[in-house]
C-alpha positions as a printed Julia matrix, in Angstrom:
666×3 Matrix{Float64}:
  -6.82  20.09   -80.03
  -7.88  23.51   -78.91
  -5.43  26.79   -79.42
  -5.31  29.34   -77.93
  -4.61  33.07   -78.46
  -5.22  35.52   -75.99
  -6.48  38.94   -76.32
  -7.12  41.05   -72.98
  -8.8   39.07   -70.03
 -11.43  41.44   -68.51
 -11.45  40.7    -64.62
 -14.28  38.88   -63.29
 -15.74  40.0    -59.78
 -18.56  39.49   -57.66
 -18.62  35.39   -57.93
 -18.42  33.3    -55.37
 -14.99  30.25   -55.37
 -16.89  27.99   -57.69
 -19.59  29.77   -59.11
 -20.61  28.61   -62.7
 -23.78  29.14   -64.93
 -26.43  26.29   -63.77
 -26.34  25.44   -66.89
 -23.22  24.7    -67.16
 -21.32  21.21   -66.46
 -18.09  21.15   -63.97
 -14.82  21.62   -65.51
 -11.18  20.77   -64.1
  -8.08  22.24   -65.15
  -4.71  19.62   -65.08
  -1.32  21.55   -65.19
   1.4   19.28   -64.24
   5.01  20.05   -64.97
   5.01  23.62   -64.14
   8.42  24.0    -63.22
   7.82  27.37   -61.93
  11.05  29.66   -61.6
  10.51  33.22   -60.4
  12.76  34.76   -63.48
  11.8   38.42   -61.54
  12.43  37.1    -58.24
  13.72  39.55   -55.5
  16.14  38.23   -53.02
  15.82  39.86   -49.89
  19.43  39.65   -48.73
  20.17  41.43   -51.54
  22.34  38.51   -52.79
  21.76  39.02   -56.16
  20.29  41.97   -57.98
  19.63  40.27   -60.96
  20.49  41.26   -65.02
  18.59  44.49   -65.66
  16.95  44.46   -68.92
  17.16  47.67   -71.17
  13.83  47.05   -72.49
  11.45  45.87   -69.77
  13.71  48.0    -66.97
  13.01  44.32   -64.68
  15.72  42.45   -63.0
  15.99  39.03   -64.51
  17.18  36.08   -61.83
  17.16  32.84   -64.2
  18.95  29.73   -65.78
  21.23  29.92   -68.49
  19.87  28.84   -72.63
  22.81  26.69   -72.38
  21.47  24.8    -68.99
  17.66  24.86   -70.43
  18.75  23.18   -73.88
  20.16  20.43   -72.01
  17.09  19.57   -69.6
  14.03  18.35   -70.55
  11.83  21.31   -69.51
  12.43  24.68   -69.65
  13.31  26.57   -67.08
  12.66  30.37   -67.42
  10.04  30.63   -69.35
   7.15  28.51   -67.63
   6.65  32.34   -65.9
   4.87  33.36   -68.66
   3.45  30.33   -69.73
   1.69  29.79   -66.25
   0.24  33.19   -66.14
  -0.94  32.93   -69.5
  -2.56  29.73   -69.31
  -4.47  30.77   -66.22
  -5.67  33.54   -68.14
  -6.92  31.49   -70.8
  -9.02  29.67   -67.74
 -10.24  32.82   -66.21
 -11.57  33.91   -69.85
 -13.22  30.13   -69.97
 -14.17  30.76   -66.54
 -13.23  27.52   -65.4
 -12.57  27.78   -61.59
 -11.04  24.5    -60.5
  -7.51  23.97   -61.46
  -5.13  20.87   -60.38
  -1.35  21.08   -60.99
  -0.48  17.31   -60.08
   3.29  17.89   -58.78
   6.45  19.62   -60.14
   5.08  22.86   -59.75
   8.3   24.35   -58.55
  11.58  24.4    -59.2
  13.28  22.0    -57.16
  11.25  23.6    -54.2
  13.29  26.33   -53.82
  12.53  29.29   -51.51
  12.4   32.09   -53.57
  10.28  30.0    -56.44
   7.53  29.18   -53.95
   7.64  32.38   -52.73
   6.54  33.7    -56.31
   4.11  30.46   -57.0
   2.03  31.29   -53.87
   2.15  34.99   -55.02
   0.76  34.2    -58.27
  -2.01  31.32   -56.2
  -3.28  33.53   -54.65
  -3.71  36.73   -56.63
  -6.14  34.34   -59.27
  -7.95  32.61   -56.13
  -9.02  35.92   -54.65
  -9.42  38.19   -57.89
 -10.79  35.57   -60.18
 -11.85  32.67   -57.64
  -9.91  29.81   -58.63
  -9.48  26.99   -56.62
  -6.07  25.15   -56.7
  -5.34  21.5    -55.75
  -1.61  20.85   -55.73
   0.28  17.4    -55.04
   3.89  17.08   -54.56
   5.84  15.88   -57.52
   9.74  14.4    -57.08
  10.88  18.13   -57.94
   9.18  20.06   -55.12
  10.62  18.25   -52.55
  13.86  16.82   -53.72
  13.86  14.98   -50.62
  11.89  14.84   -47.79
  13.22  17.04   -45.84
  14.75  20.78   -46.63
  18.35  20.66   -47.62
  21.26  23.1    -49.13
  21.37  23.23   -52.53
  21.82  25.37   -55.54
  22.43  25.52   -59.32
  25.84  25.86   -60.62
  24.27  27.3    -64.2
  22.28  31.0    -63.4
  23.12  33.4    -66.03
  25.31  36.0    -64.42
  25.72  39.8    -65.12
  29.08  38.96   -67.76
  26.95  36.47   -69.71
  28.73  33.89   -67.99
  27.3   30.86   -65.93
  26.91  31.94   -61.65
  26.74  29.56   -59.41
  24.3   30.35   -56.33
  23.93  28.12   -53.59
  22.52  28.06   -50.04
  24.46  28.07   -46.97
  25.67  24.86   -46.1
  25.96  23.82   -49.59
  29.58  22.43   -50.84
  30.38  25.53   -53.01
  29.3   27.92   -49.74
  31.44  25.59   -47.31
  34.44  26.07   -49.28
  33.99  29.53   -50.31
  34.89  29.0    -53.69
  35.06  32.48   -55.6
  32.6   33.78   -57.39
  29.6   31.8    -55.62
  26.67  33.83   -54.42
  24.95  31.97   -50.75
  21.86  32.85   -50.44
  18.7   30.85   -48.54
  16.77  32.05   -51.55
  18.05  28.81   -53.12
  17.5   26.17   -50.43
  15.36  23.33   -51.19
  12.21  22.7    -49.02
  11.03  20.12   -47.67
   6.98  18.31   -46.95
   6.84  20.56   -43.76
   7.9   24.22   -45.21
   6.26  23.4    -48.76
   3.09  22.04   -47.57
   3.21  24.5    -44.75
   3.64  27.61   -47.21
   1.02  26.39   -49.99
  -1.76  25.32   -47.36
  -3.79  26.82   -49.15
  -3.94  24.9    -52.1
  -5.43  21.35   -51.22
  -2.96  19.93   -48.38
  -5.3   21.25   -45.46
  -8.9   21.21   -45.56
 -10.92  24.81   -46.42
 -14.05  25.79   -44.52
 -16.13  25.81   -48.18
 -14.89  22.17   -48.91
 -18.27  19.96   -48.7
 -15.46  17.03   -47.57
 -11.69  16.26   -46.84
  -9.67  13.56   -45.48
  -6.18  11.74   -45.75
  -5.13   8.0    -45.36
  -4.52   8.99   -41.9
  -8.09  10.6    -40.76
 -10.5    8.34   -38.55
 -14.05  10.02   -39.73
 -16.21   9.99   -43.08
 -18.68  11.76   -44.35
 -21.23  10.52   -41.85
 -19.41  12.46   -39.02
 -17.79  15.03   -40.98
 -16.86  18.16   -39.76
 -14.72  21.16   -40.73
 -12.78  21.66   -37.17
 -11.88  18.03   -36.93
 -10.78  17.26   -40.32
  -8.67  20.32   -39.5
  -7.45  19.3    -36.5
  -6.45  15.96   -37.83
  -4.9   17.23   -40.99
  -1.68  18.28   -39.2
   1.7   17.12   -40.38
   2.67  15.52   -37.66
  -0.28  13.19   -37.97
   0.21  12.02   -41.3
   3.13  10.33   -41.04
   4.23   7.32   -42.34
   7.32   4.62   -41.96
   9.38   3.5    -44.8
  12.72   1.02   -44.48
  15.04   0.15   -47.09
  13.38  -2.85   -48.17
   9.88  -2.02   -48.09
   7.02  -0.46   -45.83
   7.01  -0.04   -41.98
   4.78   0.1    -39.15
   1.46  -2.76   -39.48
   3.69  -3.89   -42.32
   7.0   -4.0    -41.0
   9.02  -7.56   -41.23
  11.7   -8.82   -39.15
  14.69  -8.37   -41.88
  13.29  -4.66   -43.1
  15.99  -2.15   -41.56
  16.96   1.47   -41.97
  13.63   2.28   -41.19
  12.45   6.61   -41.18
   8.96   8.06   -40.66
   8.06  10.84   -43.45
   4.8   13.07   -43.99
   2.75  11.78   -46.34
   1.06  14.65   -49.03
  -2.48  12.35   -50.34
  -5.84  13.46   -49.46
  -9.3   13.3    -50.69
 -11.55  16.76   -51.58
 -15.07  17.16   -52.44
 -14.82  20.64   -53.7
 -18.36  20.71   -55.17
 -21.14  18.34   -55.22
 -20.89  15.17   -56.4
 -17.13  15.3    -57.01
 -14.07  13.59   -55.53
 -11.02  14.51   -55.98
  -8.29  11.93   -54.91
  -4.59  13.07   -54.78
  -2.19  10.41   -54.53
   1.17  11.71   -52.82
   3.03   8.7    -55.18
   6.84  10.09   -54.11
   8.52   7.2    -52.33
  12.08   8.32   -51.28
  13.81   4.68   -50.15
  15.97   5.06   -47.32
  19.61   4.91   -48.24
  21.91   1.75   -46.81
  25.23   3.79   -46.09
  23.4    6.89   -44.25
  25.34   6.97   -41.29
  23.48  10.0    -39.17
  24.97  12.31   -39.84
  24.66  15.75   -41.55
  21.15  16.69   -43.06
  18.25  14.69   -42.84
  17.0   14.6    -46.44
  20.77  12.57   -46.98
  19.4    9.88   -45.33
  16.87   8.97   -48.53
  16.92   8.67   -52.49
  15.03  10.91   -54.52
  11.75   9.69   -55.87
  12.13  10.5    -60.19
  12.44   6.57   -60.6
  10.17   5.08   -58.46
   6.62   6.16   -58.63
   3.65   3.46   -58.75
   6.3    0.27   -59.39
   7.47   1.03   -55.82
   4.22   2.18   -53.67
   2.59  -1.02   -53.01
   6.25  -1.98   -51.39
   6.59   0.84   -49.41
   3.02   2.81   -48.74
   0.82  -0.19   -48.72
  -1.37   1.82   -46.8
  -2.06   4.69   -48.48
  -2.78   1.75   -51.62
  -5.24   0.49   -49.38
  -6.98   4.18   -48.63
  -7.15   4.4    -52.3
  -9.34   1.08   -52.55
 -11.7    2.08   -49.83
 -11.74   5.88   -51.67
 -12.63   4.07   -54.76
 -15.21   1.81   -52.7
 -17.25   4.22   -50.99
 -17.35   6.94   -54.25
 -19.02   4.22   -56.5
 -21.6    3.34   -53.67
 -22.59   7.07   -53.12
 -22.67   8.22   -56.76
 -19.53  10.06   -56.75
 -17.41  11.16   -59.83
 -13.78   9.93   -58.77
 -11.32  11.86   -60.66
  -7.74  10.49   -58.98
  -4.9   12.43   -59.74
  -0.89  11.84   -58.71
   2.61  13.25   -60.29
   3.21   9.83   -61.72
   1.85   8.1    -64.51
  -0.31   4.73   -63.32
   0.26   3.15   -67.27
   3.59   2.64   -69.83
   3.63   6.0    -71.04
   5.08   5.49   -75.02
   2.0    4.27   -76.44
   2.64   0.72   -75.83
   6.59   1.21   -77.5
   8.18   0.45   -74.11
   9.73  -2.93   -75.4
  10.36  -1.82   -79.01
  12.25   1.23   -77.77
  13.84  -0.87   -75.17
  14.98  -3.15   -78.06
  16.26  -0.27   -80.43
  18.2    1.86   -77.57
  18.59  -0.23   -75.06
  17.28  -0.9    -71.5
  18.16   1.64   -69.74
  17.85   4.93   -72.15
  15.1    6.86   -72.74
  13.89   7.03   -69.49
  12.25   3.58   -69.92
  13.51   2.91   -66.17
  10.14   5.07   -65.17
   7.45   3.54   -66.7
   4.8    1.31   -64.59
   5.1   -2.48   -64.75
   1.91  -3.76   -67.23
   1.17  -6.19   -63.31
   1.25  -3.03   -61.57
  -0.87  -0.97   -63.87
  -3.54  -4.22   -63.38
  -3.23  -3.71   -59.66
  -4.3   -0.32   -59.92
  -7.05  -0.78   -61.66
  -8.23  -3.09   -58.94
  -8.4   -0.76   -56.6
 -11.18   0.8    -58.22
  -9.61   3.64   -59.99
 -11.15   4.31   -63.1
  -9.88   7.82   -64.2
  -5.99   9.02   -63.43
  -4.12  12.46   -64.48
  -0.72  12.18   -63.98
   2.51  14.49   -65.03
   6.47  14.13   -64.57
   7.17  12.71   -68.41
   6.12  15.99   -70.03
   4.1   13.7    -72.25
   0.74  14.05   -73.98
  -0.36  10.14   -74.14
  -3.64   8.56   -73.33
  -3.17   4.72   -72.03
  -5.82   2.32   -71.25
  -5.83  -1.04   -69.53
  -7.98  -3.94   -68.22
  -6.99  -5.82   -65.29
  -7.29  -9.81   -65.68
 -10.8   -9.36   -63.17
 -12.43  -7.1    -65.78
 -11.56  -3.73   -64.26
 -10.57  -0.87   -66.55
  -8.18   2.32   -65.41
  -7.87   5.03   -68.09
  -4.44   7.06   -67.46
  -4.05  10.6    -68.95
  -0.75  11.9    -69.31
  -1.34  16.08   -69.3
   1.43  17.77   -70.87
   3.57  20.26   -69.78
   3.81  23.98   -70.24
   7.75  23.59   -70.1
   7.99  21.59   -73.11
   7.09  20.59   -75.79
   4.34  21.15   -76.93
   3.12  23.4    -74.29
  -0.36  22.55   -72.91
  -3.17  21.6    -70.82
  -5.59  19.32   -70.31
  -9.23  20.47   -69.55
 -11.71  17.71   -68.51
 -15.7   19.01   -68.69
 -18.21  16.05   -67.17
 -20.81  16.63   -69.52
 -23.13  13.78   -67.35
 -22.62  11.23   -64.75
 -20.39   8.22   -67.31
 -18.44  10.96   -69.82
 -15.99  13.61   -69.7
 -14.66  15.53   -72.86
 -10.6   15.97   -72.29
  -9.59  18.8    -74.24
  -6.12  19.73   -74.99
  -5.56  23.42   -74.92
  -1.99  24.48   -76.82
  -0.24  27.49   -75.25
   0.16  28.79   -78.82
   0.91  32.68   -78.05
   2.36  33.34   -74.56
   2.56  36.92   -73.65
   6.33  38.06   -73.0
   7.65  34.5    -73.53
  10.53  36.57   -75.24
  11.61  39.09   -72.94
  14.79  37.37   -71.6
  16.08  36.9    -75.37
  18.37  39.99   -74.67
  20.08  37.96   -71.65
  20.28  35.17   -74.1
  22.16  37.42   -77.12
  24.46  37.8    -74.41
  25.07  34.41   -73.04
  25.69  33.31   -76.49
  27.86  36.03   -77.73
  30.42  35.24   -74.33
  29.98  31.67   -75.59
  31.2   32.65   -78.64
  33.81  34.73   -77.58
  35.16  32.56   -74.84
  35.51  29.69   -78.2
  32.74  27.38   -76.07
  29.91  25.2    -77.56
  27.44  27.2    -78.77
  23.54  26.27   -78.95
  21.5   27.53   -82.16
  20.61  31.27   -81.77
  17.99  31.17   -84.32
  15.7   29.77   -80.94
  15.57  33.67   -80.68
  13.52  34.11   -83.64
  11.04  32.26   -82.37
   7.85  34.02   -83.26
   5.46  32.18   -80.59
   5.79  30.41   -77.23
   4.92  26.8    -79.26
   7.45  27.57   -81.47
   9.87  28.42   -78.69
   9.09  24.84   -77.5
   9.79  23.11   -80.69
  12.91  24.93   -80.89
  13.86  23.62   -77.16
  13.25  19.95   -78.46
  15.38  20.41   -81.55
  18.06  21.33   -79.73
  17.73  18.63   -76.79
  17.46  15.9    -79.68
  21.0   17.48   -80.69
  22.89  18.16   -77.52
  21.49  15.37   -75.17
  19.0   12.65   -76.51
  21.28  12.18   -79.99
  24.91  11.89   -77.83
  23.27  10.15   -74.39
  20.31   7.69   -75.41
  20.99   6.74   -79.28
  23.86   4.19   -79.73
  26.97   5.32   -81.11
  26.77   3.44   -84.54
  22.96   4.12   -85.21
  23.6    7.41   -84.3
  26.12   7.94   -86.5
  24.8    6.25   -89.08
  21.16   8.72   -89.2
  23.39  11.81   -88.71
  25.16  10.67   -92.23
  21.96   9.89   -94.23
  18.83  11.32   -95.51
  15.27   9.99   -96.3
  16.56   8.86   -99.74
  19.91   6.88   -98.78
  17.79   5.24   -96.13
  15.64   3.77   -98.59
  18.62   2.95  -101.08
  20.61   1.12   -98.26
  17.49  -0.79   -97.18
  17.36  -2.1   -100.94
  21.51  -2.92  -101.0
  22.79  -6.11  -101.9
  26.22  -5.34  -100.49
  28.61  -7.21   -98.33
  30.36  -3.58   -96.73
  29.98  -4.03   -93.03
  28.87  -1.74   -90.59
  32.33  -0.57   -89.08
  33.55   0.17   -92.47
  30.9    3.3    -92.59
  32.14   6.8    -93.34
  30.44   9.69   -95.29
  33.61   8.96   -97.84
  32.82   5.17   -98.12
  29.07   6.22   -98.99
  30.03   8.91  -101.1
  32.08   5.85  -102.66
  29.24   3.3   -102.54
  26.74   5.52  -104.06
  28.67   5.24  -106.99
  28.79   1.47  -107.2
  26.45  -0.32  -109.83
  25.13  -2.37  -106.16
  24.03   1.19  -105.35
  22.07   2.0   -108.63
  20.47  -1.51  -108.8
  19.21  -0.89  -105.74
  18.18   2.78  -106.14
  16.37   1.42  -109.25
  14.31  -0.76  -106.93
  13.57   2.13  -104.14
  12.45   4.18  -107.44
   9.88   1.42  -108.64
   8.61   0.62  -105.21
   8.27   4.28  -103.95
   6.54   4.74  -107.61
   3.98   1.84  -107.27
   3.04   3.95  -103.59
   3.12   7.08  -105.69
   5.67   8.42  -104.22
   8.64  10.04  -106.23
  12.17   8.89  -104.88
  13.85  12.12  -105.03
  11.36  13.59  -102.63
  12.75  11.57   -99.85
  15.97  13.71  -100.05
  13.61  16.65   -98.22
  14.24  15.38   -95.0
  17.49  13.78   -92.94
  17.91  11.11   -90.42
  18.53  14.16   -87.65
  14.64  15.24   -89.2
  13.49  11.85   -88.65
  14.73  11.3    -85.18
  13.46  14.87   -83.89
   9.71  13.59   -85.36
  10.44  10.68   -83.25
  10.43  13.04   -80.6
   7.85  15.09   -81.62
   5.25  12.55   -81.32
   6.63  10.47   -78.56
   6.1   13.42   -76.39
   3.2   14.98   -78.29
   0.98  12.5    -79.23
  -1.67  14.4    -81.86
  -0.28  17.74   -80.95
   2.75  17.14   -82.97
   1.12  16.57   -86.41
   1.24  20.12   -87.11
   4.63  20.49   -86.54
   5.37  17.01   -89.56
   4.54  17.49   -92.78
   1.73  15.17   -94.13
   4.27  14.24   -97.22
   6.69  13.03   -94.39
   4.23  11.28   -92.73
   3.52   9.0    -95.59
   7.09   8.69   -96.09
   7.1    7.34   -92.85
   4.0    4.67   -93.49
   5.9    3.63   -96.87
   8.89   2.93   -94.58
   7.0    0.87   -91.79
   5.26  -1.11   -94.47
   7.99  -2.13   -96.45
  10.3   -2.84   -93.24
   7.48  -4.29   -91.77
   8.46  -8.3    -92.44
  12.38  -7.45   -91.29
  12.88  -8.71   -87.5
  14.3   -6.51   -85.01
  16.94  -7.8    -83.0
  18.42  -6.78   -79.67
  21.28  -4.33   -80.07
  24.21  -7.07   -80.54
  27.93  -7.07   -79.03
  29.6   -7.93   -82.57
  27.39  -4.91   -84.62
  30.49  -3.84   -86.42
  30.23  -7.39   -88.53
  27.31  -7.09   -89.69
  26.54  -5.73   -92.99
  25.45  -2.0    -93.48
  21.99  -3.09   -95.35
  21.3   -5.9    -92.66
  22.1   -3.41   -89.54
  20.06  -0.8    -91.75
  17.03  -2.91   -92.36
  16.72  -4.35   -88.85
  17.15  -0.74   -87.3
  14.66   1.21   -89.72
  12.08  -1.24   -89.08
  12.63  -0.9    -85.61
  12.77   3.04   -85.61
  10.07   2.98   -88.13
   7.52   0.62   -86.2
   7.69   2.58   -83.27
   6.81   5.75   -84.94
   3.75   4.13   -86.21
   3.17   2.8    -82.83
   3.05   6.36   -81.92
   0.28   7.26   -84.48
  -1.55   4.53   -84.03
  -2.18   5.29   -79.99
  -5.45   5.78   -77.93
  -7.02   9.43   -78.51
  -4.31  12.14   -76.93
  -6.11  15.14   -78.39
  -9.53  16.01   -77.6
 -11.69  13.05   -76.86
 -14.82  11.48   -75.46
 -14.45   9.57   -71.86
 -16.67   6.8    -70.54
 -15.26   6.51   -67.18
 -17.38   3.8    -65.96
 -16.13   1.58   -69.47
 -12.67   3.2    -70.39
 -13.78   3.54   -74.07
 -12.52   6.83   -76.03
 -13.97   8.8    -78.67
 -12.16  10.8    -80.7
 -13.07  14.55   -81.4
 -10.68  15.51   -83.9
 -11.48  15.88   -87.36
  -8.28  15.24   -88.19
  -6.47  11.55   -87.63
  -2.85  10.37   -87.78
  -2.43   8.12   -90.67
């Protein structure tokens, strides 16, 4: 893992797009998750001024802490965390740079507006090139549609709602609602159209570019008609309800609407392919009746991804095989890139989390089938990048014919913990992946004085309040670890942990887990209060067993009392911590906890985990405690025991990883 500080970035001029040292190998920036909002946009219909700042004199247009806390990126302050990490590649003068979907905001008008400001001003001062793909937040939905956000932080501290004509709250003309276009949602033609630039049209200096849709190759290839045939209108593709149209169309398939299609194929420099997979599938809906806006007419794409795009784009999975084909016979690096990731995403945990919370939590509903991930790797791709679960993971698998498909999960700068990945091909079979942390992000705290405000209405008004000591943050990593600490407590804790584990972790700490997984006691679950523990602890059951957690923890050389350092709330935010950090979150857990941890998952390690049961409240507290602590405490070492996440060694032709860190989980 690389950090990085920045001082000041001197300007580089005179280079040409992709100029580098001879010497020197290529190098690709990732950046997915962006989430760009333009916190100084400027709306021209002077809907909204914005919150003037007595400090920086700027007018502030963004989210409310209250909204970000809740959401599993930030919101506001990926502006400075974009600008800085593009810094950081100027100074490494690394000049190709991918962000693989969910680069806006929702798509919205004013937040492209600012993205293609910011494109643009690196490509022609500092000669970056930028290859985007469209992720399930840029266009919501196919098509452009009215829309809005209910949560901006308005001029009293207060939420504002701001919407675009068209919208529900501008229809009615509810009070206090500002309509404005600035907030309308774009679709594949305004989106693509507006960030042409960036990958979805061909460039003169490109040595090659196509789509699924283009009828030369490189034998014929020329700039004008790859142009010519890169228009919107001819990339378009037919989805139904039940599956994929046109050549593969059945009798029964119904509900049937053509929609642009984002993938093509770039070979910015010599020797290297670039394949970006446009993996959004928006199904059709059944009641869409015709009428009102077109995008009502589909679902959004967040839970689809690769488990739906052999159904419904069979045909741009088939471009991807003949990609994959005709790179390996001409010598080609393939480096494929999409928003979504091609391989289970929790370090093999899927089940075992599935088991502990339940089916349907913890966004297990996104993650690629295992047969699906083995289809992928039969098309011949060898190396993915992928985004959308903010996660830093490495997976690898190897389909039943032999083939092997490496997916790397590149963090996000909107969460935590804020990075990127950086892939160098030091020869023609290996790539080093670095992980660069955003540790110090210039100005990542200059809407704190909006936030003092928010929270002191909150306050006064007698609402919920979030924890102000976020503000003290003193970097933009730390920022991010305070954003998970307080999404573990307001939304993963209440929405995805079941009520009675839950409630049970909030109550304890490292100490009375250990005791309780020692008891010999026939108190049941339902019987569970901090006054029935504050009773049991005094029970000779209790000090029997604490005598046993003493000797054990003592024959591990550990010291029981040290367990009461940390709480169940502490263990379930590490949970986080390295499901969605990987290696990156070690520095945030203290090694002492960490072997804590291992002492845990060893001496759990014999108790079976069982499906969450409909008659809980009968079992006993140590049985419920033993079978859910081994669970909880299985996964976590699932998480430390993953594939390299860090900084590694690729061979892309074998899928084996080499680590690069000194360091190791234990």
């Amino acid at each position: 893992m690389k950090t990085l500080c920045f001082g000041f970035v001197f300007a580089l001029f005179g280079l040409p797009a992709l100029a580098t040292p001879a010497s020197a190998p290529q190098q690709i920036a990732f950046l997915p998750d962006v989430h760009f909002h333009d916190v100084y946009a400027n709306f021209p219909d002077g809907s909204f001024k914005g919150l003037q700042s007595q400090t920086t004199g700027k007018a502030a247009t963004i989210r409310t802490m209250a909204a970000q806390l809740q959401s599993t990126r930030l919101f506001n302050e990926n502006y400075f965390a974009l600008r800085a990490a593009l810094d950081d590649l100027v100074r490494r003068n690394v000049k190709l740079v991918v962000l693989p979907g969910d680069f806006s905001d929702d798509g919205q008008t004013a937040h492209i507006r600012g993205l293609k400001q910011i494109l643009q001003h690196y490509s022609s001062t500092h000669g970056l090139k930028f290859l985007l793909t469209l992720g399930n937040h840029d266009p919501v939905r196919p098509y452009a549609q009215s829309a809005g956000k209910p949560d901006y932080l308005g001029p009293d501290g207060r939420p504002l709602a701001i919407y675009s004509p068209g919208s529900e709250p501008c229809v009615g003309k509810e009070k206090s609602v500002v309509c404005t276009e600035e907030v309308k949602e774009l679709g594949y033609a305004e989106l693509m159209t507006e960030l042409s630039d960036f990958g979805f049209y061909p460039k003169a200096d490109d040595l090659y570019w196509e789509t699924p849709f283009s009828n030369y190759d490189q034998s014929n290839y020329h700039y004008s008609q790859a142009l010519a045939q890169s228009d919107l209108t001819k990339r378009q593709l037919e989805i139904c309800l039940q599956g994929a149209g046109g050549a593969f169309k059945k009798p029964h398939h119904s509900h049937c609407q053509f929609i642009a299609d984002a993938s093509y194929l770039v070979e910015p420099v010599q020797g290297l392919w670039l394949l970006a997979i446009d993996a959004n599938v928006y199904k059709p809906k059944a009641n869409y009746q015709g009428k009102g806006q077109e995008a009502a007419a589909f679902e959004g794409s967040g839970n689809a991804g690769y488990n739906a795009m052999f159904d419904y784009k069979p045909a741009v999975m088939q471009w991807v095989k003949h990609v994959a084909k005709r790179a390996k016979a001409q010598g080609k690096t393939l480096i494929t890139f999409s928003h979504y990731p091609m391989i289970e995403f929790y370090q093999g945990q899927t089940e075992q989390i599935a088991t502990l919370l339940g089916e349907q939590r913890g966004q297990l509903s996104r993650s690629p089938q295992q047969q699906i991930s083995h289809q992928l790797a039969d098309l011949g791709v060898q190396l993915h990048i992928g985004g959308h679960m903010h996660l830093n993971n490495t997976a690898v698998v190897k389909s039943n014919s032999g083939n092997s498909l490496v997916n790397i999960q590149a963090p996000s700068l909107a969460a935590y913990v804020p990075a990127y990945k950086l892939l160098t091909l030091t020869s023609k079979e290996h790539i080093k992946v670095q992980t660069i942390v955003l540790e110090q992000v210039p100005g990542f705290d200059q809407l704190f004085e909006h936030y003092q405000k928010e929270w002191q209405q909150l306050k006064q008004d007698k609402q919920p309040l979030w924890d102000a000591s976020i503000l003290q943050s003193k970097n933009y990593r730390d920022f991010a670890n305070g954003h998970l600490r307080e999404l573990t407590r307001l939304r993963f804790l209440p929405k995805d942990w079941p009520d009675e584990l839950r409630q049970l972790l909030l109550g304890l700490n490292g100490e009375q887990m250990l005791v309780l997984s020692e008891l010999d006691s026939s108190v049941t679950l339902k019987e569970f209060s901090p006054a029935m523990l504050q009773q049991l602890s005094q029970s000779p059951e209790w000090q029997q067993a604490r005598q046993k957690a003493t000797t054990k923890a003592a024959t591990a050389g550990l010291k029981l009392e040290d367990f009461t350092h940390w709480t169940g709330f502490d263990l379930v935010l590490d949970f986080y911590r390295l499901q969605n950090a990987g290696e990156l979150a070690l520095a945030d857990i203290s090694a002492q906890r960490l072997q804590h941890y291992g002492f845990f998952t060893a001496l759990l390690q014999n108790v079976a985990t069982k499906p969450q049961a409909q008659n809980w409240q009968n079992w006993t507290l140590p049985q419920y405690c033993q079978s859910k602590f081994s669970g909880l405490f299985q996964i976590i070492h699932g998480f430390l025991q993953g594939q390299p996440n860090g900084d590694f060694m690729l061979n892309i032709q074998t899928g084996e990883l080499t680590s690069l860190n000194n360091t190791q989980a234990p």
